[in-house]
N, C-alpha and C positions, 0 to 999 in steps of 0.2 A: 176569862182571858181569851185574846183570839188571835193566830198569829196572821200578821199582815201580808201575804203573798203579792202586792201589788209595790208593796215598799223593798220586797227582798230584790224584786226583777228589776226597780231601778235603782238599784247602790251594784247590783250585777250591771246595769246597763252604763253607769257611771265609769266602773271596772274595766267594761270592757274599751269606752271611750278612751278611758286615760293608759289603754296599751296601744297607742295606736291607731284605734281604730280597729282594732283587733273584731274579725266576724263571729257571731252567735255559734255558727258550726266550730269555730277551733276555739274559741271558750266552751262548749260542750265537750270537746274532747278532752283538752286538759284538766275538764273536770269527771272527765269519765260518766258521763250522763247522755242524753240522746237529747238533738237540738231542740227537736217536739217538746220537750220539756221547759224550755223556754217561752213558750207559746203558751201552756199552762200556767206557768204561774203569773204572765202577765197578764193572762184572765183570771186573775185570783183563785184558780183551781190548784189544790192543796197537791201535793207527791208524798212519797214515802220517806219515812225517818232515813235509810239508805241515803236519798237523792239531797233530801233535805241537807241531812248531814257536808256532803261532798259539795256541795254549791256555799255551807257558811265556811267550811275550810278554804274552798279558793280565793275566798275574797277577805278570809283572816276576821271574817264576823261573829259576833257572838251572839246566840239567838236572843236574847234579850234587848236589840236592839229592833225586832221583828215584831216582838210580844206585845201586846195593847190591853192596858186591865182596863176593864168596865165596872161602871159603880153599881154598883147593888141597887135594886129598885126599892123604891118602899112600896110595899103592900098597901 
């Protein structure tokens, strides 16, 4: 499994579109996270279960829309 950081940042970027227009810095606030953080994971760079957590709560997501299973290889 692998979670997709490049898909979280756009359903966050979608989020953020559909308030407005609402900026990266006051989506980071109201999610209590630091905006740099948004820059991570829209270069697929992973954060911590903490940030993690507080970014699927703002946007009422469930990580399982994040998750990606890969098939097993055959040897």
């Amino acid at each position: 499994m692998k979670f997709n950081w490049k898909k979280l940042y756009q359903a966050l970027d979608d989020l953020r579109k559909g308030s407005g227009g609402e900026s990266w810095r006051s989506l980071a606030t109201r999610s209590e996270v630091t905006p740099s953080l948004f820059t991570r994971i829209s270069q697929g760079k992973p954060t911590s279960v903490g940030n993690l957590l507080k970014l699927l709560e703002i946007g009422n997501y469930q990580i399982g829309q994040f998750v990606e299973v890969r098939k097993a290889r055959k040897t």
